[in-house]
Structure formats: C-alpha cells, structure tokens
PAKOLKOL-272459 format. One record per residue (C-alpha): x, y, z; chain. Coordinates in steps of 0.2 Angstrom, whole numbers, plus 5000, padded with zeros to 4 digits. Each point is the difference from the previous one (the first is absolute). Layout:
// PAKOLKOL-272459
      u      v      w   chaine
      X      Y      Z        A
...
//
This chain:
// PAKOLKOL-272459
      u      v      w   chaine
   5112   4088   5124        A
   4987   4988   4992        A
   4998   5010   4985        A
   5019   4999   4997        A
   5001   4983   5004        A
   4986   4995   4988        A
   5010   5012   4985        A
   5012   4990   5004        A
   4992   4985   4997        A
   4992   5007   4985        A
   5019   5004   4993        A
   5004   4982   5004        A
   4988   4995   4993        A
   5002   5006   4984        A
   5019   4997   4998        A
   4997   4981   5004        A
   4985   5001   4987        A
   5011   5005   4988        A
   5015   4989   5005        A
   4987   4985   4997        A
   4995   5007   4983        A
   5018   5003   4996        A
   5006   4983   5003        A
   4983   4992   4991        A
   5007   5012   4986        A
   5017   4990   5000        A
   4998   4984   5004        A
   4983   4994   4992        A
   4996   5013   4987        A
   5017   5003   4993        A
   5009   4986   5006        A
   5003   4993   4983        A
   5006   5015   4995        A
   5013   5001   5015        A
   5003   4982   4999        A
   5004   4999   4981        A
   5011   5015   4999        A
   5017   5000   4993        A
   5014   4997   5013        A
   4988   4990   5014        A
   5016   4991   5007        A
   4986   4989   5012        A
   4989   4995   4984        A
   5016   4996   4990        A
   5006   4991   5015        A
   4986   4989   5000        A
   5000   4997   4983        A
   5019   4995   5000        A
   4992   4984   5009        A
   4990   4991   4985        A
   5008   4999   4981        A
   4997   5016   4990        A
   4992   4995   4983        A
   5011   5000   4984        A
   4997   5015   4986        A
   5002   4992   4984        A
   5004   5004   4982        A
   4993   4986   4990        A
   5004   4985   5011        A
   5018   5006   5007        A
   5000   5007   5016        A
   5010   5019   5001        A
   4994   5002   5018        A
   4998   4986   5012        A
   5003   4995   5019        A
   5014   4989   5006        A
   5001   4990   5017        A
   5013   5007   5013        A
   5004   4995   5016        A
   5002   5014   5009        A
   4985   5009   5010        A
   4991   5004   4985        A
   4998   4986   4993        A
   4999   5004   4978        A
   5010   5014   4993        A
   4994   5008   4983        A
   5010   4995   4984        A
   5000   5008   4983        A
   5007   4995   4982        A
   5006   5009   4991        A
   4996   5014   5012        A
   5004   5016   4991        A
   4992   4997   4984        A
   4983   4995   5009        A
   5002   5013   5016        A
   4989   5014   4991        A
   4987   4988   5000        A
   5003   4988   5015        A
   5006   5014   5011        A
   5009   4992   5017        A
   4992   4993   5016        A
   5009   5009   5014        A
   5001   4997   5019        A
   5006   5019   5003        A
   4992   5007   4985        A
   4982   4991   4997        A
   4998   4997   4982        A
   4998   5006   4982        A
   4995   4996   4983        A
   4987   4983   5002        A
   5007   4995   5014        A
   4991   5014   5006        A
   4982   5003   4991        A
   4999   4980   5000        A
   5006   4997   5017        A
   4983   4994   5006        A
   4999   4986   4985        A
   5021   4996   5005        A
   5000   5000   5018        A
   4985   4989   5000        A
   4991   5012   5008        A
   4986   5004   4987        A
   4982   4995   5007        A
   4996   4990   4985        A
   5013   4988   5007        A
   4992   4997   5018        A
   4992   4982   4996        A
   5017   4995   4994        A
   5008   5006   5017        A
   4988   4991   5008        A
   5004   4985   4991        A
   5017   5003   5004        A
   4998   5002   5019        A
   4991   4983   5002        A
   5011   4992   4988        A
   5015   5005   5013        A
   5010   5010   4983        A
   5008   5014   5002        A
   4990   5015   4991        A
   5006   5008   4985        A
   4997   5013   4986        A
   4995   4999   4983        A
   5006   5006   4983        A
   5002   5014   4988        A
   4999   4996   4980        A
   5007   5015   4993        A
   4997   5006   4979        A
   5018   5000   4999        A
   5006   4992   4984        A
   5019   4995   5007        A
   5007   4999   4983        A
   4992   5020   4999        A
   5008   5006   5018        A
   5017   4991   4996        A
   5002   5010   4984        A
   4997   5016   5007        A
   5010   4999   5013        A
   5015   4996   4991        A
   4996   5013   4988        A
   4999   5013   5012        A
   5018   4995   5005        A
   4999   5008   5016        A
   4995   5016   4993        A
   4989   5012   5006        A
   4982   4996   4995        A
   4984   4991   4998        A
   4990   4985   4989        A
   4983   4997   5001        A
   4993   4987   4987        A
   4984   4995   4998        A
   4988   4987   4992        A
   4988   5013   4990        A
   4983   4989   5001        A
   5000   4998   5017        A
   5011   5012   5011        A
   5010   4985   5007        A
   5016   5009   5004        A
   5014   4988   4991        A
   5016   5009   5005        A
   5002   5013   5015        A
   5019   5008   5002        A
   5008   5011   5010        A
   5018   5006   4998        A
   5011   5001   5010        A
   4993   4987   5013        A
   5007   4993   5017        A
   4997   4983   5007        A
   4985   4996   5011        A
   5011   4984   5008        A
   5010   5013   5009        A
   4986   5010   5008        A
   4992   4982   5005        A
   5013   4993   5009        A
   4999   4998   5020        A
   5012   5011   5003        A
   4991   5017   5008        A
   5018   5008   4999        A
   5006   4995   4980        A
   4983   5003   4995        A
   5001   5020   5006        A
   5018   5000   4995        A
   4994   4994   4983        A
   4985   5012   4997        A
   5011   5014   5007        A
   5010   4997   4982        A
   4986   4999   4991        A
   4991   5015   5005        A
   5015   5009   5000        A
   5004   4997   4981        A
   4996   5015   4989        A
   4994   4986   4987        A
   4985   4994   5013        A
   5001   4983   4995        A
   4986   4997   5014        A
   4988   5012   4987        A
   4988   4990   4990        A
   5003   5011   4982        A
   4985   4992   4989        A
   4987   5003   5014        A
   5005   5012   5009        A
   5008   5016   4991        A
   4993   5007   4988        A
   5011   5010   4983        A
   4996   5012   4987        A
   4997   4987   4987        A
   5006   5011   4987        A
   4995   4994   4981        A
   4994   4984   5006        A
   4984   5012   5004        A
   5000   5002   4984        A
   4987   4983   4999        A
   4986   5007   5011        A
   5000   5016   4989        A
   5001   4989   4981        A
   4987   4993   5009        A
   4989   5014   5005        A
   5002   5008   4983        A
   4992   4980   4992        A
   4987   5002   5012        A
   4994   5019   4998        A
   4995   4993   4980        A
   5011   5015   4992        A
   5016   4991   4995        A
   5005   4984   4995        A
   5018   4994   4997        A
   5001   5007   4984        A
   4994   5017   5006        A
   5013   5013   4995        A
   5002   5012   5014        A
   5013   5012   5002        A
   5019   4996   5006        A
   5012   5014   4997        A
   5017   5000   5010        A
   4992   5012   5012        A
   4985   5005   5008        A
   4996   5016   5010        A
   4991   4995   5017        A
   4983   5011   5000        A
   5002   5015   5013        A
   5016   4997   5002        A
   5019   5009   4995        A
   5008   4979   4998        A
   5001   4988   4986        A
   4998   4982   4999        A
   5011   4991   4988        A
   5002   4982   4995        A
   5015   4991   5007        A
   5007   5000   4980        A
   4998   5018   4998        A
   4994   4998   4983        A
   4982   4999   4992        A
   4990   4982   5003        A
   4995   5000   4983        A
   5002   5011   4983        A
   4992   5017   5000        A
   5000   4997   5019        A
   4985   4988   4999        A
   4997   4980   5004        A
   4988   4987   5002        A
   4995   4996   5016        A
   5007   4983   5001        A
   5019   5006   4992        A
   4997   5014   5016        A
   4999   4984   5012        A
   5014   4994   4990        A
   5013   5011   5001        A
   4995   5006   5017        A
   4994   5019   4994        A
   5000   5011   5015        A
   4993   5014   4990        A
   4985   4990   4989        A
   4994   4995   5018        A
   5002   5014   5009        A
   4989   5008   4987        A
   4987   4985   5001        A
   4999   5004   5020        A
   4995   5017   4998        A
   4987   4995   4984        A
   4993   4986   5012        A
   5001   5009   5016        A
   5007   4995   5019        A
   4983   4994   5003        A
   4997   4985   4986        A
   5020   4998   5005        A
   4994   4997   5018        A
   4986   4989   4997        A
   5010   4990   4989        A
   5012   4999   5011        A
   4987   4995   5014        A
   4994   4985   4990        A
   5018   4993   4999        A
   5000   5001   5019        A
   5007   5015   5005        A
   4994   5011   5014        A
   4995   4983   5007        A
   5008   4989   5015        A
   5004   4982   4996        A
   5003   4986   5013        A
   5010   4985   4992        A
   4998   4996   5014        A
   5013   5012   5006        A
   4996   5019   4999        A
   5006   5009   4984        A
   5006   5018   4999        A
   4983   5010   4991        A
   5006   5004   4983        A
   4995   5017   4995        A
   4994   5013   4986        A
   4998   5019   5006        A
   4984   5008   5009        A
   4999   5014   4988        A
   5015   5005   4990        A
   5002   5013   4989        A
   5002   5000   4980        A
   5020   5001   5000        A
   4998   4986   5014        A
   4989   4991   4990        A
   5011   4999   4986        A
   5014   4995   5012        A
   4989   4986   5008        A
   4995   4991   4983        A
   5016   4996   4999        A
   5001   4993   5016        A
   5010   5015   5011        A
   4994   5014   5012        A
   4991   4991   5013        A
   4998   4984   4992        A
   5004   4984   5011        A
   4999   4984   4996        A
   5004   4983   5011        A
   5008   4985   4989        A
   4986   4991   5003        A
   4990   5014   4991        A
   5008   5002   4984        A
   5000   4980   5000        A
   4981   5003   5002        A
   4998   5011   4986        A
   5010   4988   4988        A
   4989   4986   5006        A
   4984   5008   4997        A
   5003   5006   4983        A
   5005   4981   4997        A
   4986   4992   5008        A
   4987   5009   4987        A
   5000   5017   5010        A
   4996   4991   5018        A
   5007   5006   5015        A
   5000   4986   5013        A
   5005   5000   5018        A
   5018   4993   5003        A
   5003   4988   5015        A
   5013   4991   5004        A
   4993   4982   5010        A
   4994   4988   4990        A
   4992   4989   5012        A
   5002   4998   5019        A
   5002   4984   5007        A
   4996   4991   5015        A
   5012   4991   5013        A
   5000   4984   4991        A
   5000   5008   4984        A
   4984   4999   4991        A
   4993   5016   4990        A
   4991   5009   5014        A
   4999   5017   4988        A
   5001   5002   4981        A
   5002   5018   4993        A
   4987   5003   4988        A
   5007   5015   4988        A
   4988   5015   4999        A
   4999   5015   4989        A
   5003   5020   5006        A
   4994   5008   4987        A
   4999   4999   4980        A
   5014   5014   4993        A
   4999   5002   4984        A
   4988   4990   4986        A
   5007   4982   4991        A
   5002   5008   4983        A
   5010   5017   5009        A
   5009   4987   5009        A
   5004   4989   4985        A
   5005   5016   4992        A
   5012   5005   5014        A
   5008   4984   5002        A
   5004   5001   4980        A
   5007   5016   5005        A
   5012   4993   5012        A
   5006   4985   4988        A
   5005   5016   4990        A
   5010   5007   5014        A
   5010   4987   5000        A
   5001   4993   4985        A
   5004   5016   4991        A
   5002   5014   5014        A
   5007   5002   5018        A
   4998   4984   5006        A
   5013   4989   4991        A
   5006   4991   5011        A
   4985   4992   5006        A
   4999   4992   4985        A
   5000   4979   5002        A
   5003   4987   4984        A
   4985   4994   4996        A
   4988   5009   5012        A
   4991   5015   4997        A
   5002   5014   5013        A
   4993   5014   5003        A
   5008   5016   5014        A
   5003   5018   5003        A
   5015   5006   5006        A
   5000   5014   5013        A
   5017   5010   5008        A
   4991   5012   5015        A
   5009   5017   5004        A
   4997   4997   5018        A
   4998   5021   5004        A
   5017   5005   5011        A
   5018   4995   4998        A
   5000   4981   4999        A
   5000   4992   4982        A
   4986   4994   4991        A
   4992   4982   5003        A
   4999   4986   4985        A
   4982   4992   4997        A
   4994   4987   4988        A
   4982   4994   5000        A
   4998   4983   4989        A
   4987   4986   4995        A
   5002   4983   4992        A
   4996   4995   4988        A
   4990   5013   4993        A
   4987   4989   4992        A
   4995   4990   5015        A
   5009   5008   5015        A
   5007   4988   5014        A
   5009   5014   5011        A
   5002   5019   5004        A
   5015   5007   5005        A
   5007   5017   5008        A
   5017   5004   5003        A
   5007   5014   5008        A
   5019   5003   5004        A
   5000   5015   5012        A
   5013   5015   4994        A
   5005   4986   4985        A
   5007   4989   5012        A
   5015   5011   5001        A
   5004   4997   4982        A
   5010   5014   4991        A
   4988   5000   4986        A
   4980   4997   5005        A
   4987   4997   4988        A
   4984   4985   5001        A
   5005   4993   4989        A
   5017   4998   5002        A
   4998   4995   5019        A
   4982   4996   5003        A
   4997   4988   4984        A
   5012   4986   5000        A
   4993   4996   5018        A
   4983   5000   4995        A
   5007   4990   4986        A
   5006   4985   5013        A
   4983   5003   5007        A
   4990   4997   4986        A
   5012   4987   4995        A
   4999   4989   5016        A
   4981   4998   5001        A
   4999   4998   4982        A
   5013   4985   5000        A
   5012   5009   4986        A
//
C-alpha cells in the first residue's frame, strides 16, 4: 500500500513539476510574447485608457487618437484613411491591429521601455500617460498621386528615394477604411470586416508587400544587368533577336509580343533589346549567362531575401534550379519568377543609386510622448548590385526605353526618365498583369517607382506602358514638383 501511495506521490509530483514549468514558460518567459499578440482584447483595453501616439507623414497626422466620453475613453481617427491604411493599418478592439499600429505598437501605446523615466515623470506629475509617435518616409504629395492614379483599380505602388531606401509612397488598391474597424462598436466592426473579407477584391490585402507577381519584362532589368556585370556585353553588344526562339529541350517557342524580328537580320544591340522589350534577345542572354549569375544577380537586388519595413514583406523569388527552356523563360521575368512591389521598386532604386542596394524602411524617426526625436532612422546598405559604371550604363539604357521604346508614356517635359515596361502572363486563365519600373531624373535620381496593375486592372487592352506608366508618371511628377 506504501509503495503505491509513494507512486502516487512520485506521479503527483511530476505533473505539478511540470505545471509550475508550464506556467513559468507562459507567464515569465514568453509573457511578452502572449501579452503583445495581435487580438489581446485585455492589453488593448488598457491601452484604450491613455492617448495612443499620432503616426505622421511630414507633420500632418493620418492616424491619431480622439477623446470620447464613453468607457473608453479615446477612439482611433484616420484621414484620409484608405489612401494611408496599407500603411497605418487599423487599431481594433475585436480585431487587434495591423500595419504600424501594429509593429510600432510599443513606441504608440507608450508602452516601449525607453519611455519609463517619462512615465515616471508623468505619474508624479498627476498626467495622464500617453504614447509617442511614428514619423513615416511617406512623401504625401508621392502617396496622393498614386492613389488617385490607381483610381480604385486593382494594384500596387511602391516608390522609393534610391540613396537611402526611405520609402516615399506605399499604395494599395483597392483599400478599405481603418475608421470603421476602429470604432467602439464590437457588433459594426464584425459586421464591417465580415464585407471586407468577403469581397473577391480583398481590399484588407496589402498588394505592394504582401503578393508577389510574375514581373514579366520588367525582369528584364536584373538580366541587362547581369549581362553588364559578367564583362561580355555592353549596350552596344549585338546579340541575337529573331521573332522566335526554340526553348533548349523543348517541342515550344518563345516569340516576342510583336511577332516579328527585334532588329534587321534578326539581330540588336543590347540596349534597342531593353528597348523594345525583346523577349527573344533575352531569353537567349539567359541561357548564354546561365540561371546561376541570373540567381545571384537577382540575390543582390534583394531577392531570395526577407525585408522588414518594418512590416514583413512577401520573399521575392528566382527558381532553385531551373532548367534551360526555364531559364530562358525566367530571364524574362515568367516561370517561377515572383516579385513584391517593393522589389522591382528596389531593383530601380539600386541601379539609380550607383548599383547600391539599400534596406528599405518605412519610420523615419520615433518619437517620444512630448514629441522630441527619441530615434532617427539611419539608412543602411544590403548589398552592392551591380558596378557604378554598369549602373550608369543601365540607367542610360532605361532613358532609351522611354525616350525612344516601350516606355512612352513615362516620358515628363523637361525631365529625363528612365523605365521598363513589363505585361506578366500570369500562367492559368486570368489575363496578364501591367508593370512599369521608372527613375527620375535619370542624371541624378530622386525616386524609384514600381507599378503593377493586377490582370491590367480589368482594361480591355493591357500593356505597361499603357496602364502602368502614366501612374508612375504622376509619381515621379509629385516628388519631383512638375
């Protein structure tokens, strides 16, 4: 009887063992974790007691807390709400939060450590806590333009400033109002997420950072500028363009969206290839440079790598080990190419900014409770892509495109401009998408833009340069001042 009683023990033992290891898991190891997850109806709560910081685009607030006098006491205002909600996201009694309210939650519920003398302060002053700020990269000039030019059609614009990574314009189309999903109304918050979630446009997706597209032709900039980099052809390198090319190993043909030749006897310079777009010239380049200098080309523009700006983006990617017909395809930017928004904005950036990748982000500085700079974002560098001179020669490349190929309408009075056009065959039923990479001007780049309107924004006739272009064109127009 004692030998059962004392297993007994033993059993007992070990089960409150574990409980205790359980709960010092929980709620001292991890309790950060559990305590910071989205949809923590208890933290949010508590933080609907003190004033939730502004985020800020220059000095005009498009997120901000208002006093109430119901039982919480400040509610969450935004303006102009949709054009800004890809990048403020919504603050959410049922919902938690998204967007910065989210990953700088710490910094705007006043919560963030760095911030405990001034709570202090606070607490013997007799005030009532509150948080501090968010300075975004946002140019507002930059966001309004793209919003208006997306018009409500499906699609994404990520701009940014090439030197540092700053992200100037961040859009997302079609978009929904954060003001509704940051009421205090528990019922016409579910009501109005129930709409939204049930739209076949997902307006609650964030398009420039979280899908990723076939980039189509716009790919077409990471292979010109492998080919640079490999020291075997320049721009005026005459390579082979003929109106078809037969894929290695395989029964199918590749053919150029004109169906004729790119250039007499079927042959053109490297840069008319860039020009006029020549599916065959680079499928041909892929195979000659093969998928591995297309890889690490790619890599050096950032794909294959995740960015935090400081919300997560989708990883853009180039294939593991495609074959040659695949290669061919994926130097033109199809077969298992993917690319966010902010990606092909990346690539356009570095080749501006001397061949210099950098990191892009999105907070310009963090500020405290009473406003002063707690935080300035210094930019940094990911990696160098491509050599200043190859760079220099791409960008002249570009200013070709649109000054005498694809890319018309890109084209600004007075400002040089350099781009690539893109339209994706997106692999099943659906139609293509329109893209359109740009930088401005092309002497001393200011900005990097990439469009893309998914399945041409439902337009009966899709091309980049058609649908892409002219809202790159407001783009590059707003932060220039045109």
């Amino acid at each position: 009887m004692s030998r059962q009683v004392r297993r007994l023990a033993v059993v007992l033992g070990i089960l409150c063992g574990a409980l205790l290891i359980n709960l010092t898991w929980i709620q001292v190891l991890h309790a950060d974790v559990y305590r910071s997850r989205s949809g923590n109806t208890r933290l949010i709560l508590e933080e609907y007691d003190r004033a939730r910081g502004p985020i800020l685009v220059g000095r005009a607030q498009v997120a901000r807390s208002i006093p109430t006098n119901d039982s919480l006491k400040y509610v969450r205002a935004y303006d102009p709400g949709a054009a800004y909600a890809s990048v403020t996201g919504f603050y959410s009694l049922v919902y938690g939060a998204t967007g910065l309210e989210r990953t700088e939650n710490d910094v705007l519920a006043g919560s963030d450590p760095r911030f405990l003398v001034d709570r202090v302060q606070q607490l013997f002053a007799g005030t009532q806590p509150r948080g501090g700020g968010i300075v975004t990269t946002l140019n507002a000039a930059a966001q309004e333009a793209a919003w208006n030019a997306l018009a409500g059609r499906k699609g994404a614009v990520v701009a940014i400033n090439p030197s540092t990574g700053a992200i100037v314009a961040l859009v997302s189309s079609p978009s929904f109002d954060p003001n509704v999903l940051s009421s205090h109304s528990p019922d016409a918050i579910r009501a109005a997420y129930s709409v939204l979630e049930s739209n076949p446009d997902n307006p609650l997706l964030n398009r420039p950072l979280a899908v990723t597209y076939p980039p189509g032709s716009t790919f077409k900039l990471v292979t010109a500028a492998a080919a640079l980099e490999s020291g075997r052809f320049t721009p005026t390198t005459v390579i082979p363009g003929p109106a078809e090319y037969q894929l290695p190993n395989s029964t199918k043909k590749l053919k150029n969206w004109s169906g004729q030749p790119c250039g007499p006897g079927g042959k053109v310079t490297l840069e008319e290839a860039l020009a006029v777009s020549c599916n065959t010239a680079f499928a041909w380049l892929g195979n000659e440079l093969g998928a591995e200098a297309l890889r690490a080309q790619a890599e050096k523009f950032g794909f294959n790598s995740s960015f935090q700006v400081p919300m997560n983006a989708a990883t853009s990617r180039f294939p593991l080990n495609p074959d040659a017909a695949q290669t061919a395809q994926s130097a033109i930017g199809q077969f298992d190419v993917r690319a966010t928004a902010l990606q092909m904005a990346m690539v356009g950036a570095a080749i501006a900014n001397g061949g210099i990748t950098m990191n892009p982000y999105l907070v310009d500085q963090i500020l405290a409770p009473d406003l002063s700079v707690l935080k300035q974002t210094q930019p940094s560098q990911f990696r160098q892509a491509m050599s200043a001179q190859h760079a220099a020669d791409e960008i002249a490349m570009m200013v070709n495109v649109v000054s005498n190929g694809t890319g018309s309408n890109a084209q600004i009075v007075g400002v040089s401009v350099g781009g690539k056009t893109g339209t994706a065959q997106t692999g099943n039923a659906t139609r293509p998408h329109a893209w359109f990479v740009g930088v401005a001007p092309a002497e001393a780049p200011q900005i990097a833009v990439a469009v893309v309107l998914e399945n041409g924004g439902g337009a009966p006739e899709i091309s980049g340069n058609k649908l892409a272009a002219p809202i790159a064109r407001a783009v590059m127009e707003a932060v220039l001042g045109r």
